[in-house]
N, C-alpha and C positions, 0 to 999 in steps of 0.2 A: 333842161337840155341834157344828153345824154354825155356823159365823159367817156363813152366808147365810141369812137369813129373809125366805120368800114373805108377805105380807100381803095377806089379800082384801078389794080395793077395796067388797065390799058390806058384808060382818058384821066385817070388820076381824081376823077371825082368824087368825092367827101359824102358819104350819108352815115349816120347815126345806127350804131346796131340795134338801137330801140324800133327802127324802122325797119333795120332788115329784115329782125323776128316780127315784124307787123306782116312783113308782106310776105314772107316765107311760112309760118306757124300760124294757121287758120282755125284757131281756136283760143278764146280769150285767157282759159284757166290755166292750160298749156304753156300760152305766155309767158304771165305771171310766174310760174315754176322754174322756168327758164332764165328766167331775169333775174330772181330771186341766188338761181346760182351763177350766172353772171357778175351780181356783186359779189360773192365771197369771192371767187376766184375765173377768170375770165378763161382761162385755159382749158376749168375741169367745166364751164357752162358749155363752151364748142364742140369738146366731146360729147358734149350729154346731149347735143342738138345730132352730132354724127350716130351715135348709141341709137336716138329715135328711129332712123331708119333704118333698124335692123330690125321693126314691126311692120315695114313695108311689105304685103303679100306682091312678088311679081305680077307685072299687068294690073296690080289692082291699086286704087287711092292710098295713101294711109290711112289706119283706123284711128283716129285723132281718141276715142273711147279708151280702147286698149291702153295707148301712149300715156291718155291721160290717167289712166290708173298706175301704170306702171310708176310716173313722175311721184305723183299722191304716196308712194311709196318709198320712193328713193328720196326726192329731195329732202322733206325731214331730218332722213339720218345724216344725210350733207349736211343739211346747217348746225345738225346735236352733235357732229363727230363722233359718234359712235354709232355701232349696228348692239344687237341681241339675236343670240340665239340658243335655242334650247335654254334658256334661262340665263342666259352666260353675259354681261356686257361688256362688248370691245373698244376700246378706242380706235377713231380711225382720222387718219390724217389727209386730206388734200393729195399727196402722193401716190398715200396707198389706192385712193378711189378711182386717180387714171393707172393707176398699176392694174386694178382688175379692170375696169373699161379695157385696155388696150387688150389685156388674155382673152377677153369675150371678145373683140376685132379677131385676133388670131385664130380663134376658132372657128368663128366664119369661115375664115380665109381659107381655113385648113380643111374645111368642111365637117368638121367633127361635130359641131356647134350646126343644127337644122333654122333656116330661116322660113317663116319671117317667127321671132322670137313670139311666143304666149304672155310669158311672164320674166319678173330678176332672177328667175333661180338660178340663172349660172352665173352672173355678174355676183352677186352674195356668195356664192360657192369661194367663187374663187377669190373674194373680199376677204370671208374672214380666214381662210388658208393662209392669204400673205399678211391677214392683222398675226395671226397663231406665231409664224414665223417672224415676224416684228417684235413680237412680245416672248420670244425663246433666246433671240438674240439680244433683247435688253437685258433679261434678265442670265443668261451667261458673262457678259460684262460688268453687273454688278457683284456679280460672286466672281467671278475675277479680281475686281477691287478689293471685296472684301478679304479675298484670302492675301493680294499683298498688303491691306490693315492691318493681317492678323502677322503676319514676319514683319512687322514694322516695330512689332511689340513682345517683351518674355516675361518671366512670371519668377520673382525671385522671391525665395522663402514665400510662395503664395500670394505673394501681392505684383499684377501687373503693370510693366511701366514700360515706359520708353527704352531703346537701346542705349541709351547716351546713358540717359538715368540707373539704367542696369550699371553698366562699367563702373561708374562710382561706388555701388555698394558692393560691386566684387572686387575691383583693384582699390578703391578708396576709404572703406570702413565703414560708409555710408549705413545707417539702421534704413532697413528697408522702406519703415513707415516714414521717416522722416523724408527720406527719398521723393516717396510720391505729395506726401505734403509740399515741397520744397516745387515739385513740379509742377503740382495745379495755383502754387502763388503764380509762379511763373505765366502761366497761362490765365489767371484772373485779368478782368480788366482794371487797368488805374486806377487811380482815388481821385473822382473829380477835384477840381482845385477850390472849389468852395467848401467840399467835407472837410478837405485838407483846412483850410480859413476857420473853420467853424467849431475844430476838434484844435486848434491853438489858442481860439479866444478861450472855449472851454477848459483846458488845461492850463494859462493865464491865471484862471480864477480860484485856481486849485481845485477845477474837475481832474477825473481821471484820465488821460492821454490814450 
């Protein structure tokens, strides 16, 4: 049984979307495509059923052909999260995939974008635009991070350490190496309490502690 239930907003009656793409999408392979993105995400599968008819020729059937090549194409990189191109591979997110659906609706709309669509080439256009822009603004936030890592830290007599750690070898006499030693015990994790058990019986025996 299907865990998505369409419900009609008039008489309130319950049918299964596995039913309503039976009786709507009159082609089996088509289906399956659709389903397929249905389970990942039920949002980006509705769009992708809205996307199909903008292969609709006016006056004419859909070319269920067409559709189905276009899907053979797209659904894949839905379910790999990522596209390619020109050799490049992009990660792409759930978001970003109705981000460019919805720019291919607008262009429609707008007329800019001729229907009935041939092929994805504008949906991919405008996919990996908003992945390019996705991945300029990650990576401006990591050198953002990093440059406050790098004022998080100075360099005294040549050796890097903490601020705190700095101030003791300039107001405190600190040798600088001891400095940073003193600061990664600091940062070392505990002495399990069995080493600790294990290094007393040994030193007991007159091992070395």
């Amino acid at each position: 049984m299907s865990i998505f239930v369409n419900t009609c907003p008039t008489c309130g009656a319950e049918e299964s979307i596995d039913s309503v793409i039976f009786r709507v999408i009159d082609d089996e392979e088509v289906r399956g495509l659709v389903s397929d993105v249905l389970q990942r995400s039920f949002a980006l599968g509705g769009t992708l059923i809205r996307y199909m008819r903008l292969f609709k020729p006016p006056k004419h059937q859909l070319n269920w052909a067409r559709v189905r090549k276009a899907l053979a194409e797209l659904v894949p990189d839905i379910q790999r999260g990522s596209i390619e191109r020109n050799g490049t591979i992009v990660a792409v997110s759930t978001d970003l995939w109705l981000a460019a659906f919805n720019a291919t609706f607008d262009a429609t709309t707008k007329g800019t974008l001729r229907m009935p669509l041939a092929h994805n080439g504008y949906v991919y256009g405008a996919l990996f635009n908003l992945a390019e822009k996705a991945a300029a603004k990650a990576e401006e936030e990591r050198e953002v991070g990093r440059r406050h890592s790098r004022r998080d830290t100075v360099t005294v007599d040549g050796e890097p350490m903490a601020i705190g750690d700095a101030l003791g070898v300039v107001f405190g006499g600190v040798d600088p190496a001891l400095a940073k030693v003193d600061a990664a015990s600091r940062n070392a994790a505990p002495v399990p309490q069995h080493v600790r058990e294990l290094r007393a019986k040994l030193g007991g025996k007159g091992g070395a502690s």
